[in-house]
N, C-alpha and C positions, 0 to 999 in steps of 0.2 A: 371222293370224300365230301360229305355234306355235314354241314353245322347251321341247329337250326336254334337261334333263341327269341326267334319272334313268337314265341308259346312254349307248351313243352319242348326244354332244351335235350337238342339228339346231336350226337356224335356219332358220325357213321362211317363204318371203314369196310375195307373190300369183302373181309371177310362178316360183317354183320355191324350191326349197332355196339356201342361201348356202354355197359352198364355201370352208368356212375351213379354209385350206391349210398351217397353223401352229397347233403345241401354243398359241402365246401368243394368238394371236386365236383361238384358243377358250378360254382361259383368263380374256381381256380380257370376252368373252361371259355367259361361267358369275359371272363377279365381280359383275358389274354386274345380271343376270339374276335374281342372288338377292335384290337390293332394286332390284327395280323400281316405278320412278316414285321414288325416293328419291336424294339426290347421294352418289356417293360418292368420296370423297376422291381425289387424286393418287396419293395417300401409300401406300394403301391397294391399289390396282391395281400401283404396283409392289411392294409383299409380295409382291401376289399374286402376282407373275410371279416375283420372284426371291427370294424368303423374306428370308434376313439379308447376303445378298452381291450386291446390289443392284450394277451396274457405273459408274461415272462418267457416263456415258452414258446414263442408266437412263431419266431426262426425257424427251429426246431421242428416244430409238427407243419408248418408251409414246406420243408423239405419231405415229411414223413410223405405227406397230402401225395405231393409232386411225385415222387416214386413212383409210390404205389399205381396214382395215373397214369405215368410215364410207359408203366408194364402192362396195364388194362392197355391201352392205345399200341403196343406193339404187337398184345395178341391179336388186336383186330385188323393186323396188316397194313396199318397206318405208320411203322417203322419210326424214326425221330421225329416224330410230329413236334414235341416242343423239346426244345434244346436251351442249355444256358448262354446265354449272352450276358456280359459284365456289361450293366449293374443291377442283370435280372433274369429273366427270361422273354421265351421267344416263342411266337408258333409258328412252326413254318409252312402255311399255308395261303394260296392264293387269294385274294381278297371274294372274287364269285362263286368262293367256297361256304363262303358265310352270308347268311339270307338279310343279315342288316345290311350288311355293303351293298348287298346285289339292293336289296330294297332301296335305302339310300340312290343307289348310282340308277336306278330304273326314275326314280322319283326325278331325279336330276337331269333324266333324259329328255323326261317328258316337258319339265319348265322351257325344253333348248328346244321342243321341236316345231316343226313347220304348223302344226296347221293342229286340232283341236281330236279329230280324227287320231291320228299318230299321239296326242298325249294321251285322249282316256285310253288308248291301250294299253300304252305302259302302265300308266296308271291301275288298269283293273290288274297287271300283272304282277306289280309291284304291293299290292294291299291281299292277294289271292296268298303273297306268303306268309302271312299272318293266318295263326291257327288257334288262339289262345293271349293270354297277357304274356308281355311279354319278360322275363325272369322272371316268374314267379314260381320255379324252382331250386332258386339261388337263396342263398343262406341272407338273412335280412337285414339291416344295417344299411346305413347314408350312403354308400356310392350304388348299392342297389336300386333304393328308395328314387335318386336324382337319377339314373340312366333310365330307369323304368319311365320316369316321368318325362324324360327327353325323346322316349321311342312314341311314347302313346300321344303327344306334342305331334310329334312325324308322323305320325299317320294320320291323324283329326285333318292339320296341315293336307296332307295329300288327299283327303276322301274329297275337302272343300276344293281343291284343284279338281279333284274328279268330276264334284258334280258341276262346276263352272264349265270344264269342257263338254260336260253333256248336253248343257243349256245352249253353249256355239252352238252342239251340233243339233238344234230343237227336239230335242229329247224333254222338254217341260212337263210332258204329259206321264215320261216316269220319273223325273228327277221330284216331282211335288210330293207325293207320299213318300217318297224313300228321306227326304229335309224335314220332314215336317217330324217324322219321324226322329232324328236326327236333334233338332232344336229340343226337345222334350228331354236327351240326355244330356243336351253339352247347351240348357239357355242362354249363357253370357257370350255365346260364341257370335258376334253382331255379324259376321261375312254369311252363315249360315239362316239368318235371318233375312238377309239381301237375297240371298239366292231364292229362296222359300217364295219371298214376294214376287221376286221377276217372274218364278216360275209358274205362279198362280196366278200373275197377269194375264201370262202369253196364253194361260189354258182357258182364259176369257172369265175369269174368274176377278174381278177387279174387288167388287165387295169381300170377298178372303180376303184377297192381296192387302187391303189396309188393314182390315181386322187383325192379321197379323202383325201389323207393326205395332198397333194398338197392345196385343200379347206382349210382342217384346220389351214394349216402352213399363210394361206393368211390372216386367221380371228385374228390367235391368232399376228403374227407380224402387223398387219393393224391397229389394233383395241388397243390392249393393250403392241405393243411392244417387245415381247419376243417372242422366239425362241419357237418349241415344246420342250416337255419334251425329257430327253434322250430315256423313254421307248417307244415313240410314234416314237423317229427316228430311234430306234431299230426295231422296229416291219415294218416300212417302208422298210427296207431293208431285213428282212423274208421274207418279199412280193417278194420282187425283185428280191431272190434265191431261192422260194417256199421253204422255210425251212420246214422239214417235222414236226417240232413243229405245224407249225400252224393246221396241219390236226386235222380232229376229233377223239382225243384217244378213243381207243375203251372202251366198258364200260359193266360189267356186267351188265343182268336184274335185275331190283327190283323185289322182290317177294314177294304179300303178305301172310304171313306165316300163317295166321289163325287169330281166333278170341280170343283164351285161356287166362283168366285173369292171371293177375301174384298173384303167391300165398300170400295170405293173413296173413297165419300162417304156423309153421312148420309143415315139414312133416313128421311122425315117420315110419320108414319100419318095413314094415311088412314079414314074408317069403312068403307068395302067389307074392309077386311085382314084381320077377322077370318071375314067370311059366306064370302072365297077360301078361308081355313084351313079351317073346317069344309064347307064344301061338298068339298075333296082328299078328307078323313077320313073322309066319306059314301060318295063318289063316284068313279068310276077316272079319270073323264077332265073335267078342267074346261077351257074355251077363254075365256080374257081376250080381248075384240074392243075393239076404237074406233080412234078416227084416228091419225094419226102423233105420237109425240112426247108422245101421254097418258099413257106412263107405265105399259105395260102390262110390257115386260121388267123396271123395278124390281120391282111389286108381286109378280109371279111367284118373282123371286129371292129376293125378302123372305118370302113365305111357306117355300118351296121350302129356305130357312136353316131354316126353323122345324119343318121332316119330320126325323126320324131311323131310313128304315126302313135293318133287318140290312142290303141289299145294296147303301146308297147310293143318293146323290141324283146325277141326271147331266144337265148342261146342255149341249146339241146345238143350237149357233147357224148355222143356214141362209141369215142373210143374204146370203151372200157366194156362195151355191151359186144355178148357171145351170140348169147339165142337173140337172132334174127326175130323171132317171133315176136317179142318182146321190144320191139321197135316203137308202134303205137305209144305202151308205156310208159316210153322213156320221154316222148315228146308231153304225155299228162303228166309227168311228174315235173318236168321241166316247167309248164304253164302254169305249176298250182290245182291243176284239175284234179278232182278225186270224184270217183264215180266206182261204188263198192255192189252195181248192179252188177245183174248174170251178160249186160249189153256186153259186145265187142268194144273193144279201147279207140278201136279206129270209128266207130260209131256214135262212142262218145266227142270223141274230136269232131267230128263234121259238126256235130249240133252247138259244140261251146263256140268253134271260130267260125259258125255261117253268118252270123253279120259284122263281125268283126275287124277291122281296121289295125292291121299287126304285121311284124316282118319278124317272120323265123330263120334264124342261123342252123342249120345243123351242121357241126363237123366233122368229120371224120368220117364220110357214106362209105367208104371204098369196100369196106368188109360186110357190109350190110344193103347194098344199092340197089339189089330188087325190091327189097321189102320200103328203102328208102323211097325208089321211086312210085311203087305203088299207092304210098303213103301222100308223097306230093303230088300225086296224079289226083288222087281222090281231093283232097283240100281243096286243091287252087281250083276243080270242079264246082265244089258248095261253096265256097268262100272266097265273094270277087273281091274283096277287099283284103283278104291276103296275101304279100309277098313272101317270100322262099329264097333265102343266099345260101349255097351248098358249096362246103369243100370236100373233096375227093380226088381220086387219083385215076377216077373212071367217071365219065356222065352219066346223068340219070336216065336220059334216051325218053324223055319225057316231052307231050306237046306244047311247044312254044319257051321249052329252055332256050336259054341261051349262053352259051359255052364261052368261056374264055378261059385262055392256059396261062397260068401265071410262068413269068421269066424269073430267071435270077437278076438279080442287081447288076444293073450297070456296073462296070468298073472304066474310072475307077474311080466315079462316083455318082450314087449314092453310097458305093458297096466301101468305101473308105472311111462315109460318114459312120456307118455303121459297126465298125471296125474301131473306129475311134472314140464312140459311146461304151460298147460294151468292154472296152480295157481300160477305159476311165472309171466304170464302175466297177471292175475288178480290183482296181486298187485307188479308190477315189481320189481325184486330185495328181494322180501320177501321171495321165495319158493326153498328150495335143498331137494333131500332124503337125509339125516343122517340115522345114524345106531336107533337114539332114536322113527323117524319116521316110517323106511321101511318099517316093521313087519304090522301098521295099511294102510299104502297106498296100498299095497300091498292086505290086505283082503279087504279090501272098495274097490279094482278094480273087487276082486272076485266076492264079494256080486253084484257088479254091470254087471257081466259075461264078465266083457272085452268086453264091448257093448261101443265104441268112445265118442257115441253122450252123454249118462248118464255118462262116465268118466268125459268129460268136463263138463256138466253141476254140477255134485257136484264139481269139480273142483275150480266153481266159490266162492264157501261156506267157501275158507282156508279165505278168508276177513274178517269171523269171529269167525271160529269154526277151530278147528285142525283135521287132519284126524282121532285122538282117537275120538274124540270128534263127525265128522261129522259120524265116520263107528257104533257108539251109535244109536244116533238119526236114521242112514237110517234102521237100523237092528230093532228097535221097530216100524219105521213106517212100511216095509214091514213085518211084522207080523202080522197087521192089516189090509195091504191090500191083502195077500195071503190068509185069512181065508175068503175070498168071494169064494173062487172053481173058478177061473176062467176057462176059458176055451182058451185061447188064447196058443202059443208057447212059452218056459218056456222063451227063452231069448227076444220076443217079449214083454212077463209079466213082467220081469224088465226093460226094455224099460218103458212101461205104468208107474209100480210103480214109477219109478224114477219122471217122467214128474206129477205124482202125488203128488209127494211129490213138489217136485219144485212150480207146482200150490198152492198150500195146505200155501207155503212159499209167496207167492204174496198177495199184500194188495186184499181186496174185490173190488177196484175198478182195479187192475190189471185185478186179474182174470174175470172178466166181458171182458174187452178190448181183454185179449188172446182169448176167445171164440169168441167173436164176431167179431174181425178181421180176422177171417178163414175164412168171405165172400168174401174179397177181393181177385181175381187173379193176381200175382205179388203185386209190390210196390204200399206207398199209400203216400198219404201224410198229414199234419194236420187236413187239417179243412176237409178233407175228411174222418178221425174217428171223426172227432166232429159232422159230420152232417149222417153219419151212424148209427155210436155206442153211440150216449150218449142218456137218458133217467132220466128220476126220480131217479137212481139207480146210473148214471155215467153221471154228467151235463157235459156238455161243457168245464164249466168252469174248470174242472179236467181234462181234457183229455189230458194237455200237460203232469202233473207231473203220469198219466199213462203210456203214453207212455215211456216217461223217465226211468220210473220205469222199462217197460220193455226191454228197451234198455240195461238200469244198466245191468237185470239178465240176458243177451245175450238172450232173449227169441226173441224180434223182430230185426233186423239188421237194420242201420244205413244206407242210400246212399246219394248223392246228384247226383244232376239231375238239370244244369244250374241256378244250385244258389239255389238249392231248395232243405232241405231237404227231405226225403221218407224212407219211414221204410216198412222192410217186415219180415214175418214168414219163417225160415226153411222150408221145405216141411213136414219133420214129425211134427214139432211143428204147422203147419198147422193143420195137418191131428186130431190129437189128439185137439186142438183147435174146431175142427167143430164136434168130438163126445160129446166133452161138449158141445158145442152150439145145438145137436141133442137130449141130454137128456132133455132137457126143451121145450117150445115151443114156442123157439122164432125167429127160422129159417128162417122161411117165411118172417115172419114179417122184419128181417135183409136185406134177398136177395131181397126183396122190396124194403124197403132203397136206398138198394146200388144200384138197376136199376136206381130207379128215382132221386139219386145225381148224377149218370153218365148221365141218360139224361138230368139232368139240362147242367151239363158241356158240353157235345155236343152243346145244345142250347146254351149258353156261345160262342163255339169255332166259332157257324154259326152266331151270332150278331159279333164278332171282328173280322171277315174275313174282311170284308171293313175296317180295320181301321188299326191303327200302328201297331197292336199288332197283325198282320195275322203271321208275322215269328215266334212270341211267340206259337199260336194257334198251327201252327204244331209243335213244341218241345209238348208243353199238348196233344196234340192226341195221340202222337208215344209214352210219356212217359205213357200214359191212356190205351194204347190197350188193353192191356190184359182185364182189365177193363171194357174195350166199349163192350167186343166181349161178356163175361160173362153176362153182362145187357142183348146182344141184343140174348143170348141161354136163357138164363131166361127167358126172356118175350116171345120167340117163342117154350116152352116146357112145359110151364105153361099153364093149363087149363084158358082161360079168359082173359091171358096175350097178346095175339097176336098183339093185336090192339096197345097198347105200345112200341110191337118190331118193329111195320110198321110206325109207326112216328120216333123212334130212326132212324132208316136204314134209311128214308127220309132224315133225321133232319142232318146227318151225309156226305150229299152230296159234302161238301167242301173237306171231308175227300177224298172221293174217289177221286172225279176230279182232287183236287188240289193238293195231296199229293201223287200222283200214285197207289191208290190201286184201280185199276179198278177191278180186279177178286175178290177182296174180295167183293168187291162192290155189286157185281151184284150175288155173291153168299146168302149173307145175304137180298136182295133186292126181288130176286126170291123165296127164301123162305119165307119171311113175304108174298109177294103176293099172294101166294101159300093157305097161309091160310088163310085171308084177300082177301075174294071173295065182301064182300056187299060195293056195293059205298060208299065212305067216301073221304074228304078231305083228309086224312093222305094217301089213295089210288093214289089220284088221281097224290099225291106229289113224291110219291115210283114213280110212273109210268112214271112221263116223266123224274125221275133222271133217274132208270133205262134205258129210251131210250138214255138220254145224254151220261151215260157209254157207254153204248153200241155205241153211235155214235163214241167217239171219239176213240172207238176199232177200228173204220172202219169197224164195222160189222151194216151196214145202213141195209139190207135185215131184222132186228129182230126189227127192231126202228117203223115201221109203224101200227103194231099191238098195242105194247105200247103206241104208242100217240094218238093214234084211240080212245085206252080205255080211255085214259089219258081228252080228250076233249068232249069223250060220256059224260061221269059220272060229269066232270065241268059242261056240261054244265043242266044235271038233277041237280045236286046243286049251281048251280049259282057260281061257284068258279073260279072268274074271274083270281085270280092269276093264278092256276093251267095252265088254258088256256094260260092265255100270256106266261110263261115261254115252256110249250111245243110249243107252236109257234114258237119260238125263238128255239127250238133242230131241230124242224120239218123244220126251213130253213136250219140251220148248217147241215143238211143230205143233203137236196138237194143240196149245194155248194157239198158238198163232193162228189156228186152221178155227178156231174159238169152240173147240172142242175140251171144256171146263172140266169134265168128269173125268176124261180120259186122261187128259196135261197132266190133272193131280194124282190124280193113281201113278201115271208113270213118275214123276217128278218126287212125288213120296217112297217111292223104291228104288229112285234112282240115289235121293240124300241119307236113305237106310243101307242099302248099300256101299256106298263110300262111306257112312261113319263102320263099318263091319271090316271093309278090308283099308283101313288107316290114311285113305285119300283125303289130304289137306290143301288144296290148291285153288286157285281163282275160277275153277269149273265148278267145284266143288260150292262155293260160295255163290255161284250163277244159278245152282240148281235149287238152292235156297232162297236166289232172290225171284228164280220164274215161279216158285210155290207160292211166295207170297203176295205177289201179281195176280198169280189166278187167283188165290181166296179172297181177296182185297172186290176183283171183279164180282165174286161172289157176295159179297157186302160185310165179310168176317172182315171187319178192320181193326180190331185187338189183335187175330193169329198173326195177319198182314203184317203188323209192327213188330209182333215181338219177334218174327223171323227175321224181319231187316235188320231189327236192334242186333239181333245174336250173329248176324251177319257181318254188319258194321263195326262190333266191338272187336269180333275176329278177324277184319282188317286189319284195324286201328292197330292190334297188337303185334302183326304182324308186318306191315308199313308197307301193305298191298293199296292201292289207289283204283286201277281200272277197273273191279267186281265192286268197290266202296261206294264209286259214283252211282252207280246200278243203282246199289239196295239206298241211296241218297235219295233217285230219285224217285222208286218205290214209297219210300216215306212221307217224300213232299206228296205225293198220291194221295196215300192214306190222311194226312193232315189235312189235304183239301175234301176231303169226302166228309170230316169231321168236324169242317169249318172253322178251321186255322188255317185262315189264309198267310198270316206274315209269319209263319215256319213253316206254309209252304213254299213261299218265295225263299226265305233262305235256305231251306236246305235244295231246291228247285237247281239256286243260280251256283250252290256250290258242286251240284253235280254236272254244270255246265261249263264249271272253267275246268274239273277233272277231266272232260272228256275233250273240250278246249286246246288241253297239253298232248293229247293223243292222237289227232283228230279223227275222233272217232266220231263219224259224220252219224251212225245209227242213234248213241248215245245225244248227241245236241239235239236231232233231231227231235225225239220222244221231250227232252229238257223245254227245249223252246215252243214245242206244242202247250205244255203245261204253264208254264210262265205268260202263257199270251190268254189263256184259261182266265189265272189269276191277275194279271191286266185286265180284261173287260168286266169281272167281278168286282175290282176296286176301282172302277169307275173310269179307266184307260180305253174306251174302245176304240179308240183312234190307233194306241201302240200295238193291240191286239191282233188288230186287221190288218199290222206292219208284219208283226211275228207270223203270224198267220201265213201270210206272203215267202216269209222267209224259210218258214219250217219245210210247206211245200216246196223251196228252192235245193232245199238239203234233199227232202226224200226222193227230187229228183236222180238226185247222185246214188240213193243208199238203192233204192230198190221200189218195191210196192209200196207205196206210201202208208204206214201203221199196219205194215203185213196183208194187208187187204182184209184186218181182224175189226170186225164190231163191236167187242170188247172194248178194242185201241181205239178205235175212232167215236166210243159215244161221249167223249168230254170233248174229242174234237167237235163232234157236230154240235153240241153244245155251247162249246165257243162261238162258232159261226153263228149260229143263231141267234145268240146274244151281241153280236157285233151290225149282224144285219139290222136288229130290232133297235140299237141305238144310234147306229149313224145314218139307216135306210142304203137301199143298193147300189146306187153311184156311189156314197160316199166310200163304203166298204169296200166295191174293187178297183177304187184310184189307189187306197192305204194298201190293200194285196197285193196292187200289180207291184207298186213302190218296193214292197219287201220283195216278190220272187225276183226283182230283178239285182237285188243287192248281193254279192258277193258271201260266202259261208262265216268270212272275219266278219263282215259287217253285222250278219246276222245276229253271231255271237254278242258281239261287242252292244246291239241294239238290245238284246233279250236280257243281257246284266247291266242294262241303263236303268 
């Protein structure tokens, strides 16, 4: 759910937006919005509605009002959004539902953060939800009037925080036109004037710098009378003797230091903790081995706390990954790396950590160790300043590891201390060793071999048993499961016994749930064990107080995930999970399930791409991955299954395009094709997404074979979609190949086409925003706009974002060709935080090319030659830098040459190298300074 009243006010529920068709139910909205989860009075709501001439009636129709809302808001699947609370009403919604709070509490982050860097982010994050005034769709009257005036207060408030932290961060060369600007709306604002001068200082500009205070001194005596403040005639006179105050204090770098959760529970030492430590410090590559559940992911983390190299520590957890192939990855997505080239992942890794100063954790190799070791074969080759801590259950067999097998716990102790912590936290404040205790905690660690994972889990048991009482019962249960002759390792077999017993302790509908949730890879969440795992055995209807239940016995973990909670399995509780689910026969039948609920969800994520709920869609992708990918190995490792994994990877096209996974894209797309040879729809669908990826890699030369096939096989089955949509890539090539006559011919029968057979989607709107691209190239800058406009408005109406930023920044194009620079700059930087929330590395990149244009035209060459830097830094990730198209690159080269000509050639590649070495955040965060 999203509520937005920093502009036009939207209420948005699972099923669509709420059409509230009266100033007063959105007035009734916005009241109640602003203290959510809190009651607010009667009394209070009608203010709100009618200030001080409230009607006799007033009662009365504030209940009609509320109704009627009430039933608007439950068709839209919002259910009791507001409820009566005495002496009022209520909304019951989270506070980061509503864009004031989040803006507020973003505002708020930023005053509390470290360092200048971390506030303008928030900062631009926190001002980007502002889209409009704010209520100015709320019925009019005093408590309007005064809120209104208190948000627009909060933002002026936050812009000047903003541009203060841009100034730390010497950003003066774009903070000075963006204030100056700025002072001309809001004169009386005296901080805004300080800033204005510092910043016209530092850009050596001194004669402005008092000129402007001169200005200010005019406005503020002219207008209202008074003199400047004394700070403002202080700071006039710094000017005037260059006080070396004013200069920019120098500043250390931010760095970010890794990815490492903070620990959750305590940590008990062990004596191997410190031979881990020094053996990293020796050594590039250590591998923790032993059985399940010994304890090899704590130690590693707990060392891996204790490294602090320059480039950060970075933990890459594997469990949850099937295809092997996709190991590379997992380690870029772990790092932040995004690289949407046709490169190999593993290729990209060599090149981001070859000079690099970093220690990587990855956990869980055992299932993936070839590919894992070939991965840390290659690294620690390019990259002498990378370390490597690996847990597994098998060694990498890699040059110059060095192995060590993790033990169980001492007993009886550490293995008591441990024993002692986690039944203390099971019932806080209930649990000490005494001397009456020791003697049984102590053999109940033995019996359990000072195995971690089985100490904690009876641990959980003192809630109802005592350790005389739990080392009874574990001592008759394993006497019954040891007389099977197992054959396993003896401390792997209490391992097993213990999760046996523990099983054995779960309701019959637990243990159903624990088995059958070892299909899922990573986190899951409700209604995705209720549409996997339930049957005749375990309804639906159960499946909350399972879960719970599992929760209770620490068996499934607990996360949230933007409001939402998600439960997962240990990795060994996994593991042991799916040999119960393998002793039966209901495996298949599961991993089937759980394909065809994740390809439902795909389909889900590709119907609400056009709509409000496209930035939702990717949080559900990103937090589904693991998810998507196990579906889409399943269905391409399955006899029979193929055809399923070739409509998922189709079906998934928003993912790649719009969420920047082109290499995954096109990895999972060429293998379903691969085996999905006979014409089919869902082929024909694979084939021109596949060329789209590919095109917007800027590898056009692999796109004509695929749309070939792509329009053969449409047109043997008549599949007129298929055809229009490759229509519509097959011109995007040709633009890019700067092929202008052709792009637009296809491009105009690609957008005739889909308005013929009723195509309304974010392709659809791309196809109109590459039309308008080429004719713009062409110098039609009227057709150019009014296609974006018709593009934009059928966004807007639809609450589609990622095709919007497109035709945004097609606009800002057309604006600069026209010579409106400051609506190219804004609508430029708003296409840059749309693609910002995406990261959609293609999109900044084109944005920040253009803004660094309009930087050196407004007299920035210095930020230009930064952008400049930075943009190349992106297009090393996206692919061909501006497609390898002339078209794209004559405002770049235009740029350059206008940067070269104002700062000369050293100056320009000290400012270049500066940007390509900055980070994609930085870039960002630089391009909308």
């Amino acid at each position: 759910m999203i509520i937005r009243l920093l502009g036009p006010l939207e209420l948005t529920g699972p099923n669509g937006a709420v059409q509230l068709g009266s100033a007063g139910q959105r007035t009734l909205v916005a009241r109640l919005a602003l203290k959510p989860g809190e009651t607010v009075p009667r009394s209070a709501l009608v203010d709100a509605l009618w200030s001080d001439e409230a009607p006799p009636t007033a009662t009365k129709t504030l209940h009609s009002l509320l109704a009627r809302l009430r039933g608007q808001i439950r068709d839209a699947g919002l259910g009791e959004l507001i409820t009566t609370r005495e002496p009022g009403y209520v909304l019951n919604a989270s506070a980061d539902t509503v864009d004031v709070a989040r803006f507020e509490a973003l505002v708020a982050a930023a005053r509390q953060s470290d360092g200048p860097l971390e506030s303008a982010k928030l900062l631009r994050e926190a001002l980007a939800l502002w889209t409009g005034d704010p209520l100015a769709d709320c019925r009019p009257g005093e408590w309007t009037r005064q809120e209104s005036m208190r948000l627009v207060e909060l933002r002026m408030d936050a812009t000047e925080d903003l541009m203060e932290a841009s100034l730390e961060l010497g950003e003066h060369a774009a903070v000075a036109p963006l204030v100056n600007s700025l002072v001309d709306q809001h004169p009386f604002r005296e901080r805004l004037w300080e800033q204005l001068m510092i910043a016209l200082y530092r850009c050596g500009r001194q004669a402005e710098s008092l000129a402007a205070f001169q200005r200010a001194r005019g406005v503020l005596v002219n207008e209202l009378g008074i003199e400047p403040s004394p700070r403002l005639r202080d700071l006039e006179q710094a000017v005037l003797t260059a006080d070396p105050r004013l200069d920019l204090p120098e500043r250390t770098p931010v760095v970010v230091r890794g990815n490492l959760p903070a620990d959750r529970s305590s940590f008990v030492d062990r004596p191997e903790t410190a031979h881990v430590a020094e053996l990293i410090r020796e050594h590039r590559l250590v591998t923790l081995i032993g059985v399940g559940g010994v304890g090899k992911t704590r130690l590693a983390m707990h060392v891996a706390r204790g490294e602090h190299p320059p480039d950060g520590v970075w933990l890459v957890e594997l469990a949850a990954l099937r295809d092997r192939a996709l190991v590379p990855h997992t380690v870029a997505e772990a790092l932040g790396v995004v690289d949407q080239t046709g490169r190999g992942q593993l290729t990209v890794l060599t090149e981001f950590l070859a000079d690099r100063d970093a220690l990587l954790v990855l956990d869980n190799c055992e299932h993936v160790v070839d590919h894992c070791a070939v991965l840390v074969d290659t690294l620690l080759r390019v990259a002498p300043k990378l370390r490597v801590i690996a847990t597994s259950r098998r060694a990498l067999r890699v040059y110059g590891e060095q192995v060590l097998s993790v033990a169980p716990l001492s007993v009886p102790y550490p293995a008591a201390t441990l024993f002692a912590q986690r039944a203390d936290a099971a019932v806080p404040g209930s649990f000490v060793i005494t001397g009456a205790n020791e003697q049984a905690v102590a053999n109940l660690c033995r019996r359990l071999d000072g195995i971690p994972l089985a100490i904690e889990m009876a641990a959980l048991r003192v809630r109802a048993l005592t350790p005389a009482q739990l080392l009874e019962r574990l001592d008759d249960r394993f006497r019954v499961l040891t007389d099977g002759g197992r054959t396993a390792l003896p401390q792997h077999q209490t391992l097993i016994a213990t999760m046996d017993w523990s099983f054995d302790l779960c309701s019959p509908r637990e243990q159903l749930l624990w088995a059958r949730a070892s299909v899922f890879a990573g986190s899951f969440d409700l209604p995705a064990a209720e549409a996997v795992c339930s049957d005749d055995s375990l309804t639906a209807d159960y499946m909350f107080d399972a879960v719970d239940g599992l929760v209770d016995k620490s068996v499934l973990l607990r996360e949230e995930h933007g409001g939402v909670a998600r439960y997962r399995l240990l990795e060994t509780m996994r593991q042991y999970g799916q040999t119960r689910l393998r002793a039966g026969d209901d495996e298949p039948r599961l991993k089937a399930r759980h394909r065809d609920w994740y390809a439902r969800i795909a389909e889900q994520g590709e119907r609400a791409w056009f709509t409000p709920r496209q930035s939702a869609t990717v949080e559900a992708m990103t937090a589904e991955r693991g998810n998507l990918r196990a579906a889409l190995e399943y269905s391409l490792t399955t006899p029979g299954q193929a055809d399923a994994g070739l409509r998922l990877a189709g079906t998934l096209w928003f993912y790649w395009v719009g969420c920047g996974r082109f290499a995954e894209g096109r990895h999972w797309l060429n293998w379903a094709l691969s085996l999905e040879t006979e014409p089919s729809r869902a082929r024909c669908k694979a084939l021109w997404v596949a060329g789209y990826v590919a095109t917007l890699q800027g590898n056009t030369s692999a796109v004509p074979a695929l749309l070939e096939g792509c329009r053969a096989e449409a047109a043997l089955l008549d599949d007129t979609d298929a055809d229009a949509y490759a229509t519509y890539v097959q011109g995007a090539a040709a633009v890019f190949d700067d092929d202008l006559s052709l792009g637009a011919s296809l491009l105009r029968e690609a957008d005739r086409r889909h308005a013929e057979l009723g195509h309304l989607d974010s392709n659809v709107i791309m196809a109109r925003v590459a039309l308008a691209i080429t004719v713009a190239f062409s110098g039609d800058f009227d057709r150019a706009a009014a296609l974006c406009t018709e593009a934009r408005s059928v966004c807007e109406e639809h609450g589609e974002l990622w095709a919007r930023a497109y035709a945004l920044y097609v606009l800002a194009f057309v604006a600069m060709g026209r010579g409106d620079v400051a609506q190219a700059r804004e609508l430029a930087t708003s296409s840059l935080r749309i693609k910002e929330k995406f990261n959609d590395l293609l999109g900044i990149a084109v944005s920040v090319e253009l803004l660094a244009l309009i930087s050196v035209v407004t007299g920035s060459a210095t930020h230009a030659a930064l952008l400049l830097g930075g943009a190349d830094r992106v297009w090393q990730s996206v692919g061909l830098p501006l497609f390898g198209s002339a078209n794209f690159a004559a405002s770049h080269d235009q740029c350059v040459a206008l940067c070269r000509q104002a700062l000369g050639e050293e100056a320009y590649d000290e400012h270049f190298a500066r940007g390509s070495a900055m980070t994609v955040a930085a870039v960002v965060a630089a391009a909308q300074s």
